[in-house]
C-alpha angles and dihedrals in degrees: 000000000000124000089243086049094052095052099042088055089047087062091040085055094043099046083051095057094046095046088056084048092053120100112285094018102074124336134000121249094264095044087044086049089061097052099096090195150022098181138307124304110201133192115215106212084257089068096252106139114206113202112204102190130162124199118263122243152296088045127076114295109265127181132187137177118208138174124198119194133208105275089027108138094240097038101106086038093063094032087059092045088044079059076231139312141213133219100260094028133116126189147161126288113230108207116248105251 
């Protein structure tokens, strides 16, 4: 698979998992607020963050790997969202409610 084509499939896969975590599809925002993780977000020691998430219940299992670069659009996004993150850690993935 091509670099392009796998990333395309990774957002596919993402978009998927936060589509079954939106109101109506899974859970409601306060349920979705009391879910404490989604999945595990690293930081390689050259500051990518892969994020490996999987979609909440009651829906079909999804799963989805991304990695997001320095300079990537969304980085600082997910780096906020992470509450921060340092190159060697690993930590939990809030959903996005």
């Amino acid at each position: 698979m091509t670099r392009a084509r796998s990333r395309k499939a990774s957002a596919l896969a993402i978009a998927f998992v936060f589509a079954l975590a939106g109101p109506g599809m899974a859970l409601d925002k306060a349920g979705c607020a009391a879910v404490e993780s989604i999945g595990v977000a690293t930081m390689a020691p050259d500051g990518a963050i892969t994020l490996r998430i999987r979609s909440l219940p009651p829906g079909p299992i999804a799963e989805g790997t991304l990695r997001y670069a320095p300079g990537d659009p969304r980085y600082d996004e997910i780096k906020r969202h992470l509450g921060g993150i340092m190159p060697g850690e690993s930590k939990p993935v809030r959903p996005w409610c």
